[in-house]
N, CA, C and O atoms as a GROMACS GRO file, in nm:
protein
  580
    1UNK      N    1   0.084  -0.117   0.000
    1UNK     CA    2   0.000   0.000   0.000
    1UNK      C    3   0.089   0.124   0.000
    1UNK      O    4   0.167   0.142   0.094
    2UNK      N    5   0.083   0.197  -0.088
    2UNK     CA    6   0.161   0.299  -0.092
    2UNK      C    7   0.095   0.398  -0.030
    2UNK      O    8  -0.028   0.408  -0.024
    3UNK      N    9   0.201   0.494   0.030
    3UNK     CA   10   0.156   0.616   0.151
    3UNK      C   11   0.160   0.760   0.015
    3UNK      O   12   0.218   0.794  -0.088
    4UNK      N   13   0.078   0.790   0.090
    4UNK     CA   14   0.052   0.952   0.000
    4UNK      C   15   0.068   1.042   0.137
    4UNK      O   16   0.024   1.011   0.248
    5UNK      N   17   0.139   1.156   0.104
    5UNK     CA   18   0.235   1.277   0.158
    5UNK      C   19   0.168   1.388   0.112
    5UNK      O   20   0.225   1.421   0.008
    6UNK      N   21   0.062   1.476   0.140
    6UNK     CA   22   0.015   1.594   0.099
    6UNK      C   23   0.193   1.685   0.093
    6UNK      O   24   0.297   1.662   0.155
    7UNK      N   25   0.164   1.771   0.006
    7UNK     CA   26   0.330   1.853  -0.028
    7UNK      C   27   0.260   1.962  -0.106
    7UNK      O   28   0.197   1.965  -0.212
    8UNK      N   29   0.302   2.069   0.002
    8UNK     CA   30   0.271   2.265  -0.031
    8UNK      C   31   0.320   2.270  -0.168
    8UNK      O   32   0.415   2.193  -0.183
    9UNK      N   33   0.285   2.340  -0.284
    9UNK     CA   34   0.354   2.376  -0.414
    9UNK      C   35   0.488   2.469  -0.351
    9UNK      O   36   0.571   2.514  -0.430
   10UNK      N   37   0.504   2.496  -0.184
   10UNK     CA   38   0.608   2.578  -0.180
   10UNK      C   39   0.758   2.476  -0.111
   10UNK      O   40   0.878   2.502  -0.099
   11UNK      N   41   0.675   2.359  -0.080
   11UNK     CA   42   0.764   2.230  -0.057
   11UNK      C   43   0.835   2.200  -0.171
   11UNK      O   44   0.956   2.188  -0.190
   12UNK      N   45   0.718   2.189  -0.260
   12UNK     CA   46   0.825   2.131  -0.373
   12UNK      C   47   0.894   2.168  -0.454
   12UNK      O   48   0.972   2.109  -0.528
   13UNK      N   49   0.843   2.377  -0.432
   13UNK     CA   50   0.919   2.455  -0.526
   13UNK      C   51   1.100   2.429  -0.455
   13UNK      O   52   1.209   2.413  -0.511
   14UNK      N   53   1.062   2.435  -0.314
   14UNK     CA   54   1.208   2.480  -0.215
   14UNK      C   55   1.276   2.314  -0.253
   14UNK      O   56   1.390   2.302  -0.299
   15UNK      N   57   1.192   2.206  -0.227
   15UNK     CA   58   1.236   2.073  -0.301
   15UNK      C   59   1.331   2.057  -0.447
   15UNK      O   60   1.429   1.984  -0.465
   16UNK      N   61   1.275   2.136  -0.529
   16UNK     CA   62   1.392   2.150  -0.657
   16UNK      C   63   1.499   2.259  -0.619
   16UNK      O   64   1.620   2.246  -0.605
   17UNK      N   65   1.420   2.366  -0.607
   17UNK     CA   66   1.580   2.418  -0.576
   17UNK      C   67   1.732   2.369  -0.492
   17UNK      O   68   1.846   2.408  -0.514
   18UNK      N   69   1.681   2.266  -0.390
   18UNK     CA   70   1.791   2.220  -0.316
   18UNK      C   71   1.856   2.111  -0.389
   18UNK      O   72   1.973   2.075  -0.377
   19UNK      N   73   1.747   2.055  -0.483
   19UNK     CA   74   1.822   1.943  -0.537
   19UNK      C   75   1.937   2.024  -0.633
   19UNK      O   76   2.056   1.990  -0.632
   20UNK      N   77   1.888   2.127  -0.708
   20UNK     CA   78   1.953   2.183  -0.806
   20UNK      C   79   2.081   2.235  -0.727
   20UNK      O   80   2.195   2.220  -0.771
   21UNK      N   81   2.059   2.282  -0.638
   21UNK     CA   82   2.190   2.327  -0.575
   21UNK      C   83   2.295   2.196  -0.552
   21UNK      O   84   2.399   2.162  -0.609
   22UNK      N   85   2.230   2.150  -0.462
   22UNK     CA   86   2.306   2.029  -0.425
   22UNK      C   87   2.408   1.989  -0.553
   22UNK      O   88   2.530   2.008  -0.564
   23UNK      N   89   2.319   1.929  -0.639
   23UNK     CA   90   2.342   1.857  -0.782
   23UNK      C   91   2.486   1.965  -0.831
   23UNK      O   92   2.598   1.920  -0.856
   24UNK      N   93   2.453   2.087  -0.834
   24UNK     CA   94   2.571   2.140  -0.876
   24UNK      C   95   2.688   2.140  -0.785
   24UNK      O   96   2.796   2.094  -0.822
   25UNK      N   97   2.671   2.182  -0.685
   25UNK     CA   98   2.750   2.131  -0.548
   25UNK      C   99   2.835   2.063  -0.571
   25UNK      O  100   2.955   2.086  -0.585
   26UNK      N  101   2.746   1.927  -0.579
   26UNK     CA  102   2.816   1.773  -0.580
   26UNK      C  103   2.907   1.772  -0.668
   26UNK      O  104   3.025   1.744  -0.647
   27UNK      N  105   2.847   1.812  -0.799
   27UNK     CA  106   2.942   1.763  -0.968
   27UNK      C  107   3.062   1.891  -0.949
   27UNK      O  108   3.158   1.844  -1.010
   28UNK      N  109   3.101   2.013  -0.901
   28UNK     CA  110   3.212   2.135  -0.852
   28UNK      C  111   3.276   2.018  -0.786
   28UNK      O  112   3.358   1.958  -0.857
   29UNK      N  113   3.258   1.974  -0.671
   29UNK     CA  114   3.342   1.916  -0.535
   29UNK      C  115   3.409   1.785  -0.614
   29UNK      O  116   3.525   1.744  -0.610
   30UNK      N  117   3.308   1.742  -0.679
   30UNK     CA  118   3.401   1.593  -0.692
   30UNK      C  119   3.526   1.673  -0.835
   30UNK      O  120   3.649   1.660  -0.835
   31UNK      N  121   3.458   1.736  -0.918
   31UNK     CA  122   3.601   1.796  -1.003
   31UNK      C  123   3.680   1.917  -0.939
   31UNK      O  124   3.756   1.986  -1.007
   32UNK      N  125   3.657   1.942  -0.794
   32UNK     CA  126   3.777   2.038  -0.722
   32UNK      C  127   3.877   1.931  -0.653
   32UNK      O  128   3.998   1.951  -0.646
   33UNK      N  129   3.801   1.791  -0.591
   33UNK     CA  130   3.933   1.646  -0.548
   33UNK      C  131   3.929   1.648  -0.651
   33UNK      O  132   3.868   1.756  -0.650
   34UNK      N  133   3.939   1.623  -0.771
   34UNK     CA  134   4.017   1.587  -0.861
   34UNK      C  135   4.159   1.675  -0.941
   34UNK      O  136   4.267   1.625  -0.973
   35UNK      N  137   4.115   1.811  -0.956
   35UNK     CA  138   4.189   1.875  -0.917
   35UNK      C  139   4.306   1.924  -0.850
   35UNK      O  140   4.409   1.973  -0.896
   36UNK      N  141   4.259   1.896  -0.700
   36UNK     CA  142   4.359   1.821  -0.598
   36UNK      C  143   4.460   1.757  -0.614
   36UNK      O  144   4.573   1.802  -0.596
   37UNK      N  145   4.433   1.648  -0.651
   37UNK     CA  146   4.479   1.540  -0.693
   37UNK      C  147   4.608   1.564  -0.780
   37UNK      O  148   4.708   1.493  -0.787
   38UNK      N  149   4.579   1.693  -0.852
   38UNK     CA  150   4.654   1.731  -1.010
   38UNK      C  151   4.715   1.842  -0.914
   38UNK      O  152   4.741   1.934  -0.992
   39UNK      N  153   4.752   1.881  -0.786
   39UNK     CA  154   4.823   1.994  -0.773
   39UNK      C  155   4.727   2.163  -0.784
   39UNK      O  156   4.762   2.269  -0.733
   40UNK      N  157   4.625   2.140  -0.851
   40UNK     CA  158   4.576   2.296  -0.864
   40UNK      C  159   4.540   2.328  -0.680
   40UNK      O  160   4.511   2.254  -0.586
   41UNK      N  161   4.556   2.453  -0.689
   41UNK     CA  162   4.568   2.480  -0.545
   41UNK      C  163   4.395   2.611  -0.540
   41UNK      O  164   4.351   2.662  -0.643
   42UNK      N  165   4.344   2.631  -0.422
   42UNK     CA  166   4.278   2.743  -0.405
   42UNK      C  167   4.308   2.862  -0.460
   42UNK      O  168   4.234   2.940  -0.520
   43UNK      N  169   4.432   2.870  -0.434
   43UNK     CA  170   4.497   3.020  -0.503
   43UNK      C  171   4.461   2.993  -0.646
   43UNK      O  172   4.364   3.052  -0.693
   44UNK      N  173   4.519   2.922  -0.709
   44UNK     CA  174   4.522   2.896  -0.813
   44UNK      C  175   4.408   2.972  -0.905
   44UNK      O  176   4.431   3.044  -1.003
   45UNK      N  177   4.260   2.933  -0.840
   45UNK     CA  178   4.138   2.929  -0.881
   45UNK      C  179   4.078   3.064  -0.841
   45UNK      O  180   3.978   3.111  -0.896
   46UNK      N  181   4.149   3.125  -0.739
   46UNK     CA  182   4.086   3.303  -0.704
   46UNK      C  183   4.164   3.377  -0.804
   46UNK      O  184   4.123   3.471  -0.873
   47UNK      N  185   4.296   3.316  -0.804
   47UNK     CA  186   4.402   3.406  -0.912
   47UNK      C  187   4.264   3.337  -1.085
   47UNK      O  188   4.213   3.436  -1.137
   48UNK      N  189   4.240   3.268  -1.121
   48UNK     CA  190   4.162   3.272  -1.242
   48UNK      C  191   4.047   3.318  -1.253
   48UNK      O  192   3.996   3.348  -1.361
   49UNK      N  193   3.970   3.332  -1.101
   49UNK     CA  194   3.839   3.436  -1.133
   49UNK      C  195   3.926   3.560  -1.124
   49UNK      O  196   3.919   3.617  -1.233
   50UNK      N  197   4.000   3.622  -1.047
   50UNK     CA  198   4.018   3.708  -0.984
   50UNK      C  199   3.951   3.774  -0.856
   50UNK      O  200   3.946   3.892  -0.823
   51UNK      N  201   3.898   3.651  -0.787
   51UNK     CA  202   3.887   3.683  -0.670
   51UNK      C  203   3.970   3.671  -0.576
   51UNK      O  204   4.088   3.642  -0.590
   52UNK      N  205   3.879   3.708  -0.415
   52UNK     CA  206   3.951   3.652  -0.308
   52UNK      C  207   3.986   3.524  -0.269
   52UNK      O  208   3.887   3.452  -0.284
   53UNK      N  209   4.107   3.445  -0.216
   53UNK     CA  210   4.100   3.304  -0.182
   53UNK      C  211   3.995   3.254  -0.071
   53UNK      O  212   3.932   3.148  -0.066
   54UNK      N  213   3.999   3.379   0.030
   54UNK     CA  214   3.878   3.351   0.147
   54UNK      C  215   3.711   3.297   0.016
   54UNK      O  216   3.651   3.190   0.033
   55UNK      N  217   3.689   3.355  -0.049
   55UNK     CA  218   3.572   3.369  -0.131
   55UNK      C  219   3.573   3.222  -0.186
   55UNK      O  220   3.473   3.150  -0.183
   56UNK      N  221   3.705   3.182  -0.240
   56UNK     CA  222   3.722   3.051  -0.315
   56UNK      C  223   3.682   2.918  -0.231
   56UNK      O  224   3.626   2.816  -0.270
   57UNK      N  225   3.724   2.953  -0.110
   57UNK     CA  226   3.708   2.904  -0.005
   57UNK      C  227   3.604   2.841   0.079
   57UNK      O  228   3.601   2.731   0.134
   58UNK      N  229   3.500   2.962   0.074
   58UNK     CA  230   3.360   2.959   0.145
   58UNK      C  231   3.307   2.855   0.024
   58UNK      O  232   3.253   2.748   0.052
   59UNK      N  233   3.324   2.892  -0.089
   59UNK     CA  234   3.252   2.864  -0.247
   59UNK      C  235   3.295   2.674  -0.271
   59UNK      O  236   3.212   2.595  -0.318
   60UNK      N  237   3.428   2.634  -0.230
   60UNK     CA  238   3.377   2.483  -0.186
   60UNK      C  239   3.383   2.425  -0.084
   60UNK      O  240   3.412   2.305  -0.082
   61UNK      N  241   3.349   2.514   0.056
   61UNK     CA  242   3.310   2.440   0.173
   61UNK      C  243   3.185   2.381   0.194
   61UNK      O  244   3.153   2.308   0.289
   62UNK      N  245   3.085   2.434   0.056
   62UNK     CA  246   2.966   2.343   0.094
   62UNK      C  247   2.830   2.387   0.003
   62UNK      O  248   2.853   2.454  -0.097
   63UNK      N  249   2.748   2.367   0.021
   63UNK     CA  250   2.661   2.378  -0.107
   63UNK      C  251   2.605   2.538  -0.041
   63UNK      O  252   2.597   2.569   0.078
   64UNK      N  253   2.571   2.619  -0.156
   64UNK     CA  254   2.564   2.742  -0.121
   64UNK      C  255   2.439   2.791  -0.239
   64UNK      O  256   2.412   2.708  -0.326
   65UNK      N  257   2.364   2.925  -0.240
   65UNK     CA  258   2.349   2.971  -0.330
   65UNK      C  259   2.388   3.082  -0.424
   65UNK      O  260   2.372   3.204  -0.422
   66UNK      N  261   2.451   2.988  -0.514
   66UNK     CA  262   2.522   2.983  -0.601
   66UNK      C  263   2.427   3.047  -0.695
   66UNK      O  264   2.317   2.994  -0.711
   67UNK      N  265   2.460   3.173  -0.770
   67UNK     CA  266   2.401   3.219  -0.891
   67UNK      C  267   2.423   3.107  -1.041
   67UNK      O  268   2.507   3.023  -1.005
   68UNK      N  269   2.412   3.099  -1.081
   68UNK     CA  270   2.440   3.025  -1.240
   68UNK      C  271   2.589   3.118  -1.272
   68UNK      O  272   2.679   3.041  -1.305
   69UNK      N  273   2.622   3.229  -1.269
   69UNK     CA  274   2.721   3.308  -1.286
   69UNK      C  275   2.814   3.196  -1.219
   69UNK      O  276   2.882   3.112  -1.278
   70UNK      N  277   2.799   3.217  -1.070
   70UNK     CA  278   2.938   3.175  -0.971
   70UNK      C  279   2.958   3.029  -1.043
   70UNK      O  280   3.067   3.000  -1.092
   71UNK      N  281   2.875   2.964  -1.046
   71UNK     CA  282   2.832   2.842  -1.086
   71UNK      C  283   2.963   2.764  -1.233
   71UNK      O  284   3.048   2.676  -1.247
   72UNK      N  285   2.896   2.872  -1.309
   72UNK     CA  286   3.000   2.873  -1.442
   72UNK      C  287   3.084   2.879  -1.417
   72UNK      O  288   3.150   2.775  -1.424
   73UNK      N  289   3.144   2.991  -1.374
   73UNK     CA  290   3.314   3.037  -1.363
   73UNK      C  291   3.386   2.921  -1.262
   73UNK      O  292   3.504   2.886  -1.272
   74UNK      N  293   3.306   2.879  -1.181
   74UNK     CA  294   3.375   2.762  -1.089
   74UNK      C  295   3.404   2.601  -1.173
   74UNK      O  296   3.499   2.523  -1.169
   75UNK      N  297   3.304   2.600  -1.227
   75UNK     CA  298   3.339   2.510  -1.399
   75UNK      C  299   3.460   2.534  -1.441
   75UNK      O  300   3.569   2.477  -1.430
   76UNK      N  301   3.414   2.650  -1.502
   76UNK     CA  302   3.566   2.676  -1.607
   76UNK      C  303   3.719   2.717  -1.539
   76UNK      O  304   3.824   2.728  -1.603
   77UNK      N  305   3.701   2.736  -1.397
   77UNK     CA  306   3.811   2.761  -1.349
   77UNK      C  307   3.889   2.659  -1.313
   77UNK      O  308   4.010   2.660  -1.294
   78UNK      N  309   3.757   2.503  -1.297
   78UNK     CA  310   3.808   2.377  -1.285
   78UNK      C  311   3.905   2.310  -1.393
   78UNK      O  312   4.000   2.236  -1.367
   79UNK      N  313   3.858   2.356  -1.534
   79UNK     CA  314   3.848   2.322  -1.648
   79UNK      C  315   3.781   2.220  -1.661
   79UNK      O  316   3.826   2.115  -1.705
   80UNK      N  317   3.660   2.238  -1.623
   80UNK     CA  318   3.558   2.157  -1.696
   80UNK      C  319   3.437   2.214  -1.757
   80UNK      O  320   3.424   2.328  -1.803
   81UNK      N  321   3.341   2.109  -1.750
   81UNK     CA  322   3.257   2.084  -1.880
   81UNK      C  323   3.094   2.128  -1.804
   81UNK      O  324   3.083   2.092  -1.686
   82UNK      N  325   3.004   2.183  -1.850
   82UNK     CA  326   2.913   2.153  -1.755
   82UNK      C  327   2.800   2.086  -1.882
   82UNK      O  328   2.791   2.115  -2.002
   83UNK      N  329   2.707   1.968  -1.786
   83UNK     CA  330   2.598   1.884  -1.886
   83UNK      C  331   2.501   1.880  -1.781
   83UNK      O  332   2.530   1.863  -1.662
   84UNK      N  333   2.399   1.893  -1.821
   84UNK     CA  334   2.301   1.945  -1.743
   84UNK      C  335   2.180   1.809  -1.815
   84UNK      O  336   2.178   1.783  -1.935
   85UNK      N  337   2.096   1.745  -1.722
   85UNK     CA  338   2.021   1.599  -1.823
   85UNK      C  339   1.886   1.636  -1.714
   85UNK      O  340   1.928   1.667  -1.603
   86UNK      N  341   1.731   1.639  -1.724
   86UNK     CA  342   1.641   1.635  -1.686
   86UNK      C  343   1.571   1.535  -1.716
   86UNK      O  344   1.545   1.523  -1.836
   87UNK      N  345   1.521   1.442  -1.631
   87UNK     CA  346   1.443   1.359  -1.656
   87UNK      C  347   1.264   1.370  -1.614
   87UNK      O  348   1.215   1.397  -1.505
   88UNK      N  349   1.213   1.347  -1.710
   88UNK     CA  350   1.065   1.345  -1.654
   88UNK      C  351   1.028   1.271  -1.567
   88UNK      O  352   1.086   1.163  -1.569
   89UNK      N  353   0.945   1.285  -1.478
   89UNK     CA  354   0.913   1.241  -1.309
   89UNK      C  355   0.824   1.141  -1.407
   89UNK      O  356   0.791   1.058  -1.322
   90UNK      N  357   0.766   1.098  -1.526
   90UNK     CA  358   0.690   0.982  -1.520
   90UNK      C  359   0.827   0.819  -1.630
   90UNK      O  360   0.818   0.698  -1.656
   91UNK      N  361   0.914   0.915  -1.650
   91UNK     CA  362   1.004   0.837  -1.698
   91UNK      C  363   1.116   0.744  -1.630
   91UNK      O  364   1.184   0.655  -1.682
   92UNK      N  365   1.112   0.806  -1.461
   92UNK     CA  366   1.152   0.728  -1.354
   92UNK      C  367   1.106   0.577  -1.288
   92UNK      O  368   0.990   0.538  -1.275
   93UNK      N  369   1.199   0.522  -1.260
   93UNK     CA  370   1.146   0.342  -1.267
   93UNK      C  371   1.026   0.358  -1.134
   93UNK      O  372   1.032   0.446  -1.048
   94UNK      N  373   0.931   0.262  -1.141
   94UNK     CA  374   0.828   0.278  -1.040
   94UNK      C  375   0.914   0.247  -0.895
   94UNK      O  376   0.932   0.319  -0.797
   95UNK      N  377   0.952   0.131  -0.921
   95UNK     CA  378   1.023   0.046  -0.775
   95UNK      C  379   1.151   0.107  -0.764
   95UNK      O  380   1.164   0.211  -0.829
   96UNK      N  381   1.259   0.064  -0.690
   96UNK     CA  382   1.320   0.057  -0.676
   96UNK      C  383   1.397  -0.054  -0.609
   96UNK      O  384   1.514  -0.057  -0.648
   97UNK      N  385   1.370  -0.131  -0.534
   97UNK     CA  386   1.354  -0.219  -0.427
   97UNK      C  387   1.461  -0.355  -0.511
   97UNK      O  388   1.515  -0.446  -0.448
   98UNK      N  389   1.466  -0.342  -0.615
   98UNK     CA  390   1.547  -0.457  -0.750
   98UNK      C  391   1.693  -0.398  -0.707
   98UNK      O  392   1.777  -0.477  -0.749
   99UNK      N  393   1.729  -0.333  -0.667
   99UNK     CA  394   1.845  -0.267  -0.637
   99UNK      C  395   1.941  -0.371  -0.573
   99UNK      O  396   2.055  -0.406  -0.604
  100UNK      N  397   1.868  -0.404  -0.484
  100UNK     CA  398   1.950  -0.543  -0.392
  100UNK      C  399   1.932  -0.646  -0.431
  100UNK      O  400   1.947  -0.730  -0.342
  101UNK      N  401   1.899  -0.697  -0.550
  101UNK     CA  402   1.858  -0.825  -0.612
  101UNK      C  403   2.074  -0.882  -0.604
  101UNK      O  404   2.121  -0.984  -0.553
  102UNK      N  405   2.120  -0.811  -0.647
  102UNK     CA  406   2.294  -0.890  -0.614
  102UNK      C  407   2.347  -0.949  -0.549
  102UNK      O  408   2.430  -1.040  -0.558
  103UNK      N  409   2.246  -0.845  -0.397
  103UNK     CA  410   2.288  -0.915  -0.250
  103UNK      C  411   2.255  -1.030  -0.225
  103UNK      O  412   2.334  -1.120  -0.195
  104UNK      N  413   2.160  -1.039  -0.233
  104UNK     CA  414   2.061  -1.115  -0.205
  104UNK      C  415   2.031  -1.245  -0.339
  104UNK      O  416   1.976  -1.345  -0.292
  105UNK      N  417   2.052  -1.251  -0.446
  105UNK     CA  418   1.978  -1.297  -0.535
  105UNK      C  419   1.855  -1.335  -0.536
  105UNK      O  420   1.810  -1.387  -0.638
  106UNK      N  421   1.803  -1.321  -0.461
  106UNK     CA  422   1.600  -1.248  -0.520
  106UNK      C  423   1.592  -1.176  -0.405
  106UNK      O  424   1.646  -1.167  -0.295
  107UNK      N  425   1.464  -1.104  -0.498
  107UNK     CA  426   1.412  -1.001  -0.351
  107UNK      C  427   1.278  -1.030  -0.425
  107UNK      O  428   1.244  -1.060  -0.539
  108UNK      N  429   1.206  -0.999  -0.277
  108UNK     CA  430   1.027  -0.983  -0.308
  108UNK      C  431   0.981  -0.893  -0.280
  108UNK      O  432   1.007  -0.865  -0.163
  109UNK      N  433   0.902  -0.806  -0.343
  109UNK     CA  434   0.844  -0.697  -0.342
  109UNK      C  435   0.752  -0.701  -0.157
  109UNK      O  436   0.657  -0.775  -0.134
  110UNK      N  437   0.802  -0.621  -0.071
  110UNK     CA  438   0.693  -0.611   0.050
  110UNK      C  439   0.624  -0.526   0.073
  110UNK      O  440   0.640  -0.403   0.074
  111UNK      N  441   0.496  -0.628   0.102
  111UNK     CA  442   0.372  -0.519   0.124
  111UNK      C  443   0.381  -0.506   0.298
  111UNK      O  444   0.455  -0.578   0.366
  112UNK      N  445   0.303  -0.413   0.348
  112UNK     CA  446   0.260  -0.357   0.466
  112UNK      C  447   0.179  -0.514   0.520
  112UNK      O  448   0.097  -0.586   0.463
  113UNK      N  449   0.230  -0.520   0.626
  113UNK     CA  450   0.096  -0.597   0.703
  113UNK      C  451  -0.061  -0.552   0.723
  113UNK      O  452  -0.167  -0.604   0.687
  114UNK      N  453  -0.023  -0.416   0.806
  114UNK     CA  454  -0.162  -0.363   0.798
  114UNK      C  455  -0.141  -0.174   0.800
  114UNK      O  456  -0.046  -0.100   0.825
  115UNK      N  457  -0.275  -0.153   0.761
  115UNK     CA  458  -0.301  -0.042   0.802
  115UNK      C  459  -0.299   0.048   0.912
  115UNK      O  460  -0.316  -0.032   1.004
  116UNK      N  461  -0.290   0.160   0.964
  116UNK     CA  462  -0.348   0.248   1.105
  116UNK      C  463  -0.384   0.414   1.026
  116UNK      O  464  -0.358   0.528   1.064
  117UNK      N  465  -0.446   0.369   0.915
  117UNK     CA  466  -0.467   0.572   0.890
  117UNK      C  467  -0.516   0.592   0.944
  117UNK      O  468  -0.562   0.703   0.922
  118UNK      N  469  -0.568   0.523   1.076
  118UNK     CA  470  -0.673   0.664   1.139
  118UNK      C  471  -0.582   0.717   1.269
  118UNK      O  472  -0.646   0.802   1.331
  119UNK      N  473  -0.480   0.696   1.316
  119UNK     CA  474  -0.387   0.753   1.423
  119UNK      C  475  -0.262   0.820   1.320
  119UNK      O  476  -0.190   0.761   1.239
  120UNK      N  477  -0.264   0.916   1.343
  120UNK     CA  478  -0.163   1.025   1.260
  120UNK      C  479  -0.124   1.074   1.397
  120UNK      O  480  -0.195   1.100   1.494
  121UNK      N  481   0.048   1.081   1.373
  121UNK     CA  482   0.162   1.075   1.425
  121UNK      C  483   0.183   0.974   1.565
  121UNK      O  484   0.243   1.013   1.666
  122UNK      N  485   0.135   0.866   1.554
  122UNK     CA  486   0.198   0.777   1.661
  122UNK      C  487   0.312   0.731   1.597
  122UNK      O  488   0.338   0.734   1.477
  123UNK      N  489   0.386   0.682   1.704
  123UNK     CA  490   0.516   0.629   1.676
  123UNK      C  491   0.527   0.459   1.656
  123UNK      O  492   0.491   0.402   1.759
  124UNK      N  493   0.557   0.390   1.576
  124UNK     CA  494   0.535   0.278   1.558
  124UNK      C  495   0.706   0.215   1.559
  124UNK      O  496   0.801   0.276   1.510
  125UNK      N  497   0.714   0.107   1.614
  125UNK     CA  498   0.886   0.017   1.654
  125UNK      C  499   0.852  -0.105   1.559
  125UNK      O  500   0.765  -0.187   1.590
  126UNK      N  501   0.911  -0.110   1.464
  126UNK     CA  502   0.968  -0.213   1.405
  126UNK      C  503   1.020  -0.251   1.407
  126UNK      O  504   1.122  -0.186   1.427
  127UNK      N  505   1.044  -0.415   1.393
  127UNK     CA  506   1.132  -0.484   1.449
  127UNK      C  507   1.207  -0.548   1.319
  127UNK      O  508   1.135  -0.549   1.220
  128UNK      N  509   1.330  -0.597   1.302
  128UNK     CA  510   1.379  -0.658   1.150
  128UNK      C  511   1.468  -0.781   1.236
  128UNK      O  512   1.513  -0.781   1.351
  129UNK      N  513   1.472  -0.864   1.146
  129UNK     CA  514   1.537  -0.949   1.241
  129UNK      C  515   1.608  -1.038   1.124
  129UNK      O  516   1.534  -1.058   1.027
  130UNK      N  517   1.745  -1.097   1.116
  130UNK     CA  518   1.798  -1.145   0.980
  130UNK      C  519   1.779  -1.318   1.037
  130UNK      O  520   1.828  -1.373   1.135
  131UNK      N  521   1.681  -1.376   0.920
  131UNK     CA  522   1.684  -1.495   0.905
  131UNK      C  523   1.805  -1.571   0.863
  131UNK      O  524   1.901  -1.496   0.843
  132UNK      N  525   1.834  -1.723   0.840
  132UNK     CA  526   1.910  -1.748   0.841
  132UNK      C  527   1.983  -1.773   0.692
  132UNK      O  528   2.101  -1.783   0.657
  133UNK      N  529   1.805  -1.780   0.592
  133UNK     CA  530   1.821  -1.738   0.448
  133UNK      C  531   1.817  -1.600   0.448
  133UNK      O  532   1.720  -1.537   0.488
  134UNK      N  533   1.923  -1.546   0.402
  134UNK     CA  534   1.888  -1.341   0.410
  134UNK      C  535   1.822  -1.341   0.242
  134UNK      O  536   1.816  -1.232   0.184
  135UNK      N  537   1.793  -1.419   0.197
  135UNK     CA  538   1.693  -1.369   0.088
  135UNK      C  539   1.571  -1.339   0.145
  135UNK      O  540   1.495  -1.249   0.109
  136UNK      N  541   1.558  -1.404   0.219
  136UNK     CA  542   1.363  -1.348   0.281
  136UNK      C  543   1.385  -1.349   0.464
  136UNK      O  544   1.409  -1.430   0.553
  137UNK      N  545   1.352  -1.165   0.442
  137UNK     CA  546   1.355  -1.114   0.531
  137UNK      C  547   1.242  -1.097   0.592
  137UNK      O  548   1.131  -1.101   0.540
  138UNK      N  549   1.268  -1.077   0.710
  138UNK     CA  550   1.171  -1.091   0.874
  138UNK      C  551   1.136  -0.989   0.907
  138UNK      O  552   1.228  -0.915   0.943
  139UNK      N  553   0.990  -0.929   0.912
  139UNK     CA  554   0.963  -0.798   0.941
  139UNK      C  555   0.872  -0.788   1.067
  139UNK      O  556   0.777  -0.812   0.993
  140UNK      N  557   0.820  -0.776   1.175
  140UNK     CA  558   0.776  -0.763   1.257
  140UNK      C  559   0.702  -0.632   1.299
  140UNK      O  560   0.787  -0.550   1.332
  141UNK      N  561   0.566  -0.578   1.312
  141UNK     CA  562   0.539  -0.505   1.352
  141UNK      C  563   0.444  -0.485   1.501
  141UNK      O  564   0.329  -0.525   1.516
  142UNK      N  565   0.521  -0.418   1.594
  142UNK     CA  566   0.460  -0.412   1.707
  142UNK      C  567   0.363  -0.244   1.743
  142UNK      O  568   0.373  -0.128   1.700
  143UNK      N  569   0.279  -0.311   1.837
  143UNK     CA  570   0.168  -0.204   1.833
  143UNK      C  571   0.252  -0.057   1.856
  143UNK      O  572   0.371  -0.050   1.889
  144UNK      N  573   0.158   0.063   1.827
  144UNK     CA  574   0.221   0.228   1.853
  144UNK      C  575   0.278   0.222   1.988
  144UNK      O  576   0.212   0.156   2.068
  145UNK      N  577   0.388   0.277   2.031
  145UNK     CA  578   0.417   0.306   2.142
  145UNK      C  579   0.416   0.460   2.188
  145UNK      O  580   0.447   0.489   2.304
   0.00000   0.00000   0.00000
C-alpha cells in the first residue's frame, strides 16, 4: 500500500531548488578532489576568477546559493565541462527495491501488514530481524508506542 504525503507547491518549489543546488554542489566538489589530486591549489582558482582566496574558499566548503554566474566560472576555473540531463518524473522506474537483487539474489516486493490511517503521528517500533536465508527477510510489527 503505498503512503501519500500531501506537499505545499512551496515544498516542492524549495524541493527542486535544493536538489539543483546540491546537484551542482556535488558535480564542482568531486572535479575540485580531482583537481587536488593534479596539484591545482585554491589560489590557483581566485588568481583565475580574480577573486579573493577567502571567497574561493567559502565557495567549496559546501553547497551554497550559487548564482548560475558563480556556478559557471567555478566550472571553467576547474576546467571543466558543464551537462546538465532532466528527466521526466513519469520516466523514472516505479520500484526501486530490484536494487539489492545482487545481495541477495531475489528479492520480493513487501507489502505492509496492515493499516493504522486513522492515528496520525503515533510512533510505531519495528522490528527486523535477519533470518538465516537473508533472501527473505523478517519484518515484525509491534503495536504504537
Amino acid at each position: 500500500m503505498p503512503f501519500e504525503i500531501e506537499t505545499s507547491n512551496e515544498e516542492i518549489r524549495q524541493r527542486g531548488y535544493l536538489k539543483a543546488r546540491d546537484e551542482a554542489f556535488n558535480a564542482v566538489y568531486k572535479l575540485w578532489c580531482k583537481r587536488i589530486e593534479e596539484g591545482v591549489s585554491q589560489k590557483d582558482i581566485a588568481e583565475f576568477l580574480g577573486r579573493d582566496a577567502a571567497w574561493v574558499s567559502r565557495a567549496l566548503r559546501g553547497p551554497a546559493n550559487w548564482t548560475m554566474r558563480t556556478f559557471g566560472e567555478l566550472v571553467e576555473a576547474l576546467d571543466g565541462v558543464i551537462e546538465i540531463g532532466i528527466v521526466p518524473v513519469e520516466d523514472l522506474p516505479l520500484d526501486n527495491y530490484d536494487i539489492y537483487e545482487e545481495l541477495h539474489g531475489s528479492v520480493q516486493k513487501l507489502t505492509p501488514i496492515s493499516s493504522e490511517s486513522s492515528i496520525q503521528g503515533a510512533n510505531y517500533m519495528i522490528t527486523v530481524s535477519v533470518p538465516s536465508n537473508p533472501s527473505v527477510p523478517a519484518f515484525s510489527v509491534l503495536e504504537p508506542v
